[in-house]
VOGU-3710 file (C-alpha; in Angstrom, 3 decimals, decimal comma):
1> xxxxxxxxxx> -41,729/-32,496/25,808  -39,980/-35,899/26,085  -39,673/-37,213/22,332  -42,521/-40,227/21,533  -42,402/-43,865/21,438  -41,259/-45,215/18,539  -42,014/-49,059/17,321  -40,682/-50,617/14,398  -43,213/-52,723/12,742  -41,897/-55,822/11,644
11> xxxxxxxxxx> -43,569/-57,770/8,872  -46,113/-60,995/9,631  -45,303/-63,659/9,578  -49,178/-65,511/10,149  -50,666/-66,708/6,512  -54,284/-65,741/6,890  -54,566/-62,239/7,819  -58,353/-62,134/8,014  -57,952/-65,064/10,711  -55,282/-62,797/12,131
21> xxxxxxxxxx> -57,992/-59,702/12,224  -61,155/-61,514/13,361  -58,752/-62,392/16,538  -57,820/-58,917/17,536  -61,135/-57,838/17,246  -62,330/-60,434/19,281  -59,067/-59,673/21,682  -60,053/-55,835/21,785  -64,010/-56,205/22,409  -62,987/-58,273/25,833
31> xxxxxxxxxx> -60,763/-55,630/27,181  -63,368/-52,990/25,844  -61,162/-50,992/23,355  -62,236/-49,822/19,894  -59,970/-49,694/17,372  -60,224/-47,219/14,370  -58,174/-47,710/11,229  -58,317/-44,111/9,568  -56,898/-44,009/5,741  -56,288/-41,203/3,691
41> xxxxxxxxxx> -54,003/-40,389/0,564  -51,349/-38,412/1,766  -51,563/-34,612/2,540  -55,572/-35,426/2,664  -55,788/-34,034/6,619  -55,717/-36,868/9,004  -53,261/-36,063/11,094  -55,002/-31,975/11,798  -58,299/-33,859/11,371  -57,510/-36,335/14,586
51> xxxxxxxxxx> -56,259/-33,119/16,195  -58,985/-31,350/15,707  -61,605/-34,244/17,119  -58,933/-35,630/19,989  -59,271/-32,050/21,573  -63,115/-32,600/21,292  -63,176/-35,881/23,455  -60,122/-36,366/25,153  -61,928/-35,428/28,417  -64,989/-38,353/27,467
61> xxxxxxxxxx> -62,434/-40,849/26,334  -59,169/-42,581/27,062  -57,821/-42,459/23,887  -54,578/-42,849/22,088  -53,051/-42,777/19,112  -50,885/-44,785/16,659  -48,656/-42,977/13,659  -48,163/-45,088/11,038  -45,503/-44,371/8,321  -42,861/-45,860/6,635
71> xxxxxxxxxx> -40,127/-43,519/8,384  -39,898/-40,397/10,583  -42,135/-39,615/13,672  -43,092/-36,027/12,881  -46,679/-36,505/13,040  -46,872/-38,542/16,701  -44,855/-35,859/17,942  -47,269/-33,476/16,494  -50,094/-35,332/17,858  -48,754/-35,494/21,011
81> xxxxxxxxxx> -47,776/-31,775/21,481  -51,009/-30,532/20,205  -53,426/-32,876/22,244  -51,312/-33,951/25,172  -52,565/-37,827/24,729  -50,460/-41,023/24,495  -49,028/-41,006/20,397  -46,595/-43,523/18,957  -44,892/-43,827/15,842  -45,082/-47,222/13,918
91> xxxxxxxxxx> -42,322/-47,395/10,891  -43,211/-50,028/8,560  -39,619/-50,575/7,107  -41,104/-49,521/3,747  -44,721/-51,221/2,996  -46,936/-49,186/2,300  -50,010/-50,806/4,332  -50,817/-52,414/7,743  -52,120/-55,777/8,460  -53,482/-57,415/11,443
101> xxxxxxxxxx> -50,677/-58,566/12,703  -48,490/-55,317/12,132  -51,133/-53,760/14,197  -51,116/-55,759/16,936  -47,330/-55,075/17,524  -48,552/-51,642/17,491  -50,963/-51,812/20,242  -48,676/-54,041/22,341  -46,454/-50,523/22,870  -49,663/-49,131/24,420
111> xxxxxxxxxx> -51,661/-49,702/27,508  -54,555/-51,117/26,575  -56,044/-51,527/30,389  -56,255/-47,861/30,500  -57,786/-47,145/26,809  -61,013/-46,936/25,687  -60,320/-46,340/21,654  -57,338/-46,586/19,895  -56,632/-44,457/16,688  -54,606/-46,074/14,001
121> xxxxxxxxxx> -53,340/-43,499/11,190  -52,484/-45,393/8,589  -49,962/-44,929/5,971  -51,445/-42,335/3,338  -52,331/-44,616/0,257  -55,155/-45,175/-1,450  -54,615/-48,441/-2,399  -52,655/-50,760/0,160  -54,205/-49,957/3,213  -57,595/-50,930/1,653
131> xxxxxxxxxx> -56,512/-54,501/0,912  -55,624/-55,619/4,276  -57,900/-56,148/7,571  -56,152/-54,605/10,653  -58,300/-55,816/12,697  -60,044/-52,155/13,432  -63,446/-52,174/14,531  -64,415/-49,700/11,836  -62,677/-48,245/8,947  -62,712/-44,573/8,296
141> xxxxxxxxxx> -60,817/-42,445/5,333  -60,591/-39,119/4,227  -61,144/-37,496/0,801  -59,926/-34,073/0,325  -61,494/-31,908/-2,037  -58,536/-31,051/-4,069  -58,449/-34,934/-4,923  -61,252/-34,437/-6,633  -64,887/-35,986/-6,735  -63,745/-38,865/-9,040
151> xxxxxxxxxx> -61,857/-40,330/-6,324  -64,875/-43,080/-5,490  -65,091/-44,086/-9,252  -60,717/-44,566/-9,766  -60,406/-46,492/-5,990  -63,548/-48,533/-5,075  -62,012/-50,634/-3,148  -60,991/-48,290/-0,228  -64,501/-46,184/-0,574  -66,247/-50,011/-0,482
161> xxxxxxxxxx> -64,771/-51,030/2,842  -65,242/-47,959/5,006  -68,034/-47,392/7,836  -67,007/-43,521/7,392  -66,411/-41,442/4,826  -64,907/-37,751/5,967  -64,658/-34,974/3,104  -61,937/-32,578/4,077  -61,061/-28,924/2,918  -64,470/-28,125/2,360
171> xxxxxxxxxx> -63,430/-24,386/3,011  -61,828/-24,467/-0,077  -65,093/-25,901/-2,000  -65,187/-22,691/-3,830  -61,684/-22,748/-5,633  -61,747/-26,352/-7,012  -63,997/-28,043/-9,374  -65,302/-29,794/-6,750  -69,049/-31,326/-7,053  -69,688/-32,440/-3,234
181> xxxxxxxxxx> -73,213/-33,959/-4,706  -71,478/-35,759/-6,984  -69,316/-36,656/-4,880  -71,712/-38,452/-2,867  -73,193/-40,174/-5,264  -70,239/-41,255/-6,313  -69,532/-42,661/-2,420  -72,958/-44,252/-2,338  -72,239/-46,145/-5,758  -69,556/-47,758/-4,640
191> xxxxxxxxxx> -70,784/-48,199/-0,804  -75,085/-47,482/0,311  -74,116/-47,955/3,589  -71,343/-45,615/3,956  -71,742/-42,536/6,238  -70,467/-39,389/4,423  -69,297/-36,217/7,042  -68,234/-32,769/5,231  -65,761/-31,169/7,131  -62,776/-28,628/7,914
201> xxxxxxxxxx> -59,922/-29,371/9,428  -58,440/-26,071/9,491  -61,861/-23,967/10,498  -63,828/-26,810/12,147  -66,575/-27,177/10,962  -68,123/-30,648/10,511  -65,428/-32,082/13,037  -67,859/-31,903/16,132  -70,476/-34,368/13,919  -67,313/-36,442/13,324
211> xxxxxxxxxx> -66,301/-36,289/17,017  -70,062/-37,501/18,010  -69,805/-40,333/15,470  -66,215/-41,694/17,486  -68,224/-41,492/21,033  -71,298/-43,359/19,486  -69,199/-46,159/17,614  -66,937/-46,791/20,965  -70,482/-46,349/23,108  -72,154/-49,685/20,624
221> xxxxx> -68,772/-51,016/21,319  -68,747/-51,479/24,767  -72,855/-52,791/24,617  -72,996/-54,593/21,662  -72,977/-58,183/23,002
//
């Protein structure tokens, strides 16, 4: 397989990034694509997560997918040999985060005429990512369960700004002191409106309800006026 597209993200150089972020949105809702920002700590699951759901609605979607890390291109390769769809790599010369602007370099190495969502994978932090807007249309993360339950209560701010809340490794519930009640509660505290998926990466299970979530959001997308 012919080695991926790699982009290296150069920092912005725009002052407001929220003015930056309210104009990609705007940009992306005229030519119809949905943009996901997914965040995670790193080793969480997103990258066998997105695997797991892109093989779900690859067939109902034009999709594709952007890696971002601050070196290396091992997981758009991996995303592209296990799902077959469109994956670039997006080095961010060492910050830890993307902003609007960042990701709109991004998306200008895809082809946006012939997309319908667009998956950013952020770089795995718990902190950075959360404090800039990329100009997604919804924010997503994923909480493992060896992280632990406290997770909500040490890093509100990431748990406050996301539509989607995904809790990963649930197979392995019964080995860690894990309280998934708790858990939510601890979600909900920091964010009522938050929607809050259990899931497996590695068995499945969960990831179709995940999948189903992705079709609706693009769906309101395309209608919302």
């Amino acid at each position: 397989m012919d080695g991926v597209k790699i982009i290296e993200i150069k920092k912005s150089v725009f002052e407001s990034n929220d003015k930056d972020a309210d104009a990609l949105r705007q940009e992306l809702k005229g030519k119809g694509v949905f943009l996901l920002n997914l965040m995670s700590s790193p080793g969480s699951g997103k990258t066998s997560t997105l695997i797991r759901t892109i093989n779900l609605i690859k067939d109902k979607l034009r999709l594709a997918v952007m890696e971002a890390d601050i070196d290396s291109d091992v997981d758009a390769i991996k995303i592209k040999e296990a799902t077959g769809v469109e994956s670039i790599q997006l080095h961010t010369g060492g910050m830890c985060h993307l902003d609007a602007e960042m990701t709109r370099q991004g998306l200008d190495g895809l082809n946006l005429k012939n997309l319908d969502l667009a998956i950013l994978e952020n770089v795995g932090n718990l902190v950075c990512p959360a404090e800039f807007d990329t100009g997604s249309c919804k924010n997503a993360m994923i909480l493992s369960v060896p992280e632990g339950d406290d997770k909500p209560l040490k890093y509100p701010l990431m748990f406050s700004i996301c539509d989607l809340v995904l809790i990963n490794k649930i197979d392995v519930l019964p080995y860690f002191d894990f309280d998934l009640e708790r858990c939510r509660r601890n979600i909900l505290n920091r964010n009522p409106k938050a929607q809050i998926i259990p899931i497996s990466a590695k068995t499945g299970e969960g990831v179709d309800a995940f999948a189903q979530w992705l079709l609706d959001e693009v769906k309101n997308w395309n209608t919302r006026q």
